[in-house]
Phi, psi and omega in degrees: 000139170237158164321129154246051202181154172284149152188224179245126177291120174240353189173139159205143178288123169247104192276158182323304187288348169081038144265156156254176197214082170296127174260111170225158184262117150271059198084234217241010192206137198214127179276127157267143170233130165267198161039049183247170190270310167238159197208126210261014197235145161248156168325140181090337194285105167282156193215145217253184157318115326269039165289144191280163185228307127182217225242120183286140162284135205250130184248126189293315190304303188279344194072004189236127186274144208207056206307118159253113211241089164249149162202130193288110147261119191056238195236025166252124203279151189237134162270141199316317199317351172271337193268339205249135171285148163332000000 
């Protein structure tokens, strides 16, 4: 998965399920990428426009890789479909 904006790595997650969850800050807005598997980046990391972040999880059972992708202005969710490319 990559940034889709320059910014800052503000926090990554490690969930119950041994997934992770990368945060990064754009200014006034801030992208989650969720449901990954590895994650190539640290807390702190500034990071540019389409730099990998990591590697999305893949479910053995199911075959299917599956990104859950918000993005935040302030404490309001946006949908995303304008930041991510084509």
């Amino acid at each position: 998965m990559k940034s889709i904006f320059n910014g800052k790595v503000l926090v990554i997650q490690l969930h119950s399920d041994g997934r992770k969850s990368v945060l990064v800050q754009h200014g006034d807005y801030i992208s989650a990428y969720n449901k990954l598997k590895e994650v190539y980046v640290k807390k702190g990391d500034v990071v540019k426009t389409g730099e990998i972040l990591g590697k999305v999880f893949t479910d053995k059972v199911t075959g299917k890789t599956q990104l859950s992708f918000m993005l935040y202005k302030n404490r309001n969710r946006l949908n995303p479909a304008q930041w991510i490319r084509s």
